[in-house]
N, C-alpha and C positions, 0 to 999 in steps of 0.2 A: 504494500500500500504506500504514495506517498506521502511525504512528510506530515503536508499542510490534515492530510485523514488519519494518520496514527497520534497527531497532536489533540486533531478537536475526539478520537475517541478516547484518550486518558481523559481530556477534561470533561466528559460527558460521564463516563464512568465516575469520576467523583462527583458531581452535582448530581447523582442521584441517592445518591444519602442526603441529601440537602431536606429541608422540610418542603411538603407540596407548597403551603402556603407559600414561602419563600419561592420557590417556583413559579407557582402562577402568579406573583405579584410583578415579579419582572418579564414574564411571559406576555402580560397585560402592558407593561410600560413599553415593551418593544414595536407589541403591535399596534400600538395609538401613534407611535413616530412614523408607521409607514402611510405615506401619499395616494392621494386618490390611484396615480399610474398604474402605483402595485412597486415602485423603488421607495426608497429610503435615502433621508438627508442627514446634515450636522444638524446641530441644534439652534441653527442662525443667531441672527443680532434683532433685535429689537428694532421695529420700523417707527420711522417718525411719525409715520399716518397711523392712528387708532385702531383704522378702518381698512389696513390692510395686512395683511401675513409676515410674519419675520422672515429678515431677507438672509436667505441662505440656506432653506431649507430644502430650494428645490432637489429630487432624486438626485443620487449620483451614484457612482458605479460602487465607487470605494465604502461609502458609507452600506450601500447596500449588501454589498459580501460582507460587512462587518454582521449588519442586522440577522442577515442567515448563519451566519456563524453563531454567533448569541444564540438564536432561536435552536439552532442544532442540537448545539451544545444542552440549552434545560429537555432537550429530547420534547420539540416543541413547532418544531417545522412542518404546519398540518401541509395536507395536500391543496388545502383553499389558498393556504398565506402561499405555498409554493407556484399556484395558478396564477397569482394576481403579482407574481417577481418575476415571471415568466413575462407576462406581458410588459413589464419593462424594460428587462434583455432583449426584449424582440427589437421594442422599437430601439436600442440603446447598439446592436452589433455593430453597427457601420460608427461610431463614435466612441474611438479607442485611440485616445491620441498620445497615450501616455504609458511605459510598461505597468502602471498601478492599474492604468483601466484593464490591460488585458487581463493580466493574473485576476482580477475583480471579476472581470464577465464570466471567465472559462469556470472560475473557484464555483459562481453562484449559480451559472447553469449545471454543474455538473451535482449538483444539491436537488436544483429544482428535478434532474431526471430522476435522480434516488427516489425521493418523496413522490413524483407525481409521474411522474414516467412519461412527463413533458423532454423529449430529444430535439431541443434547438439548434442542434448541429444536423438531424434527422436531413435536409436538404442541400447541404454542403456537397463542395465538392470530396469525394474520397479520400482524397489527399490530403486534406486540410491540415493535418499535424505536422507534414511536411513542410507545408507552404508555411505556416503558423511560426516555425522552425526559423525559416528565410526570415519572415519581417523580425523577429526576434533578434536575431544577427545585426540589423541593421541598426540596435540599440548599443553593438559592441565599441567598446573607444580602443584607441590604440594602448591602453594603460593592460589593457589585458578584461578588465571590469564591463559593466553595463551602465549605462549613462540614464535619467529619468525620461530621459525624449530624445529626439534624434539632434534637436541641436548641441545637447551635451556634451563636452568635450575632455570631461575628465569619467571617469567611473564611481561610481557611488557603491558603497561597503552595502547600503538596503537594497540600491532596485540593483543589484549585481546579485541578493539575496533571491529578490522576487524572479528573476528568472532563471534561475534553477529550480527553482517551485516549477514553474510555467513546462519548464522541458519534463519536471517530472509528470506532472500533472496530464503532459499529453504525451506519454510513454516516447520520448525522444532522446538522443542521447545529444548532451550536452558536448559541442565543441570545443575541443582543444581545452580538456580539463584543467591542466596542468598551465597555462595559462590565467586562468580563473586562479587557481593554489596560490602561485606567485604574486596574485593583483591581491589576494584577501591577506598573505604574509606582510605583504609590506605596508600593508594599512595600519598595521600593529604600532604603538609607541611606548616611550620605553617606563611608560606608567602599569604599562602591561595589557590594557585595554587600546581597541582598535579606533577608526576615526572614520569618520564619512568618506572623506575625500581628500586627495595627498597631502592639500597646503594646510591643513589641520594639524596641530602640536597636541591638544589636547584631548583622548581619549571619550568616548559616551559610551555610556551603558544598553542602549538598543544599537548600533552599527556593531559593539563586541559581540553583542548574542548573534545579531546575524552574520557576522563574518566566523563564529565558533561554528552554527548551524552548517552553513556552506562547509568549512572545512571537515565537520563530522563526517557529514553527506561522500566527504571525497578522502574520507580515512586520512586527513592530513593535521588531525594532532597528536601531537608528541609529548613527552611526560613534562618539561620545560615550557611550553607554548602555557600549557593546560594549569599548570602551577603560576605562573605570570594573569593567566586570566582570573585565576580564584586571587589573588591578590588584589587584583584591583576591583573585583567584586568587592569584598571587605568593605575596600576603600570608599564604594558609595553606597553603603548600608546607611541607611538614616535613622535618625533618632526614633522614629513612630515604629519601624520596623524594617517596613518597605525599601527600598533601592530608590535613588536620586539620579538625575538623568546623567550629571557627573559631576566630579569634585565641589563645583562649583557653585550646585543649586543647593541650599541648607532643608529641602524638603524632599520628602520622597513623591513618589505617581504610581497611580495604578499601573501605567503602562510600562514605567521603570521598572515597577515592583514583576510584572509578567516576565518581561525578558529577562531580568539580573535571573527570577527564581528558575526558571524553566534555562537558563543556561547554567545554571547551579547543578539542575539534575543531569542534565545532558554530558554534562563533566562527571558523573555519577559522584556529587557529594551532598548529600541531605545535613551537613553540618553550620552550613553558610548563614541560615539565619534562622532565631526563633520563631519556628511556626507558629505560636498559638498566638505572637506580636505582630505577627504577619497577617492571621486571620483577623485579629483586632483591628487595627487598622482597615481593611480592607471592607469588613462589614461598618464599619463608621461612617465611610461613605457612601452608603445607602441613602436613598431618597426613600423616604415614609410610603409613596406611591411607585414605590419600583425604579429600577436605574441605581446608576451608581455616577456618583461624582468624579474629576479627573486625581484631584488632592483635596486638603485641606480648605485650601483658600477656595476651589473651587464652590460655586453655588447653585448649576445646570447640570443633572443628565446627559449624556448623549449615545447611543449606539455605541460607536466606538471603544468609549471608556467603558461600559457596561461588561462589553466582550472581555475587554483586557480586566476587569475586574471578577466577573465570570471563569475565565479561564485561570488567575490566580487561585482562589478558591479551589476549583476543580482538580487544579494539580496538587495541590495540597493534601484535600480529602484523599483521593484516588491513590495518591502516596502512601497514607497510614494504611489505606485498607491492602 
């Protein structure tokens, strides 16, 4: 199975010891964020006019694979909510202008055919993972990495992540592996944690976990790499529990707190941080109506942060049991 399906079933296996209530209450706040379309938005801004919708809510690709991932994950993805996501893939295929959207579309139709046995590839041409294959290439830089868009000119440590998801996801084998190895080694710095993109000095906590992920994926960590990465894990442990995006933020994130923990286990070390400081935290940010906040400071829900909150929890549980 790929990655992106062996990760959401450890965290689905744990959120099912979760209490129903707790279940359907964010099963509830998920499906009120989705749009008449049948996608899913951020959580917008506040419009000036009274009298009209907050701006930024409209669907988007990203926010919506977040939405079905959540929903998967409480084991919640009926065949309705998957009909009515479906018709927004539809009309959404030809508007993939970015490797985020594609890994989005292909992650959410391939949920929607599980669930509803809706095949929006059903009309393609045969090829399609080949060709798929081709445009994909076309997001290569010369750094050896994958760039956010074709105008990108350096390689980025996540969408270099996301497409090796993308190659897996459509049973392709990923180009000139070892190329990819070398672009995710030298992203490394000597804090021990990796960085987005070369001209960066200072390490972050999501580009490490995806650059650990990638190298897992291609058996390129070593016992040295791997002791360098749990150090600088440490290093942005935050006082609430959770993981800090890096040295330099004095709070932790749900989204930190996903990636530091789930690259914690990936390294196979359950020692990294107190779980039950971690579940506290994590449940803190619950919204009374379902959803989860992004930190502390935060005051709004969004899909996105729900997932990354959702998925802490679940690797947790899924852990002890």
């Amino acid at each position: 199975h790929p990655y992106l399906f062996r990760l959401d079933q450890r965290i689905s296996r744990g959120l099912a010891h979760w209490t129903a209530e707790h279940r359907e209450r964010n099963r509830l706040f998920l499906i009120t964020q989705q749009n008449p379309d049948g996608g899913f938005g951020g959580r917008g801004l506040p419009s000036d006019d009274v009298h009209s919708a907050s701006e930024g809510r409209d669907s988007d690709l990203y926010y919506t694979a977040f939405a079905v991932r959540a929903l998967t994950a409480l084991r919640a993805f009926s065949t309705e909510d998957a009909r009515r996501v479906a018709q927004f893939l539809d009309m959404s295929r030809h508007h993939q202008a970015s490797v985020i959207d594609v890994v989005s579309w292909l992650y959410a139709a391939l949920m929607v055919q599980a669930s509803a046995g809706i095949d929006l590839l059903a009309a393609a041409d045969p090829n399609w993972p080949s060709r798929l294959a081709t445009i994909l290439e076309t997001f290569r830089t010369v750094d050896g990495g994958y760039a956010k868009t074709h105008e990108g000119a350096l390689g980025s440590t996540y969408h270099s992540f996301l497409v090796t998801l993308c190659y897996e996801l459509i049973g392709q084998p990923l180009p000139h592996p070892d190329r990819l190895v070398r672009f995710m080694h030298d992203r490394q710095r000597d804090d021990g944690g990796f960085v987005e993109i070369a001209p960066m000095k200072r390490s972050g906590t999501n580009p490490t976990a995806a650059a650990v992920a990638v190298l897992t994926l291609h058996s390129s960590i070593g016992k040295n790499l791997r002791e360098d990465v749990l150090a600088y894990l440490r290093d942005v442990r935050g006082d609430e529990g959770g993981f800090q995006a890096n040295t330099r933020i004095p709070f932790a994130d749900t989204l930190s707190t996903f990636t530091g923990f789930l690259t914690g286990l990936d390294l196979e070390t359950r020692d990294l941080i107190d779980s039950v400081k971690v579940e506290q935290f994590v449940l803190s940010l619950e919204q009374p109506a379902g959803g989860f906040r992004a930190a502390s400071w935060d005051q709004a829900a969004d899909v996105e942060y729900t997932f990354y909150a959702l998925g802490t929890l679940g690797l947790l549980w899924s852990d002890r049991h």
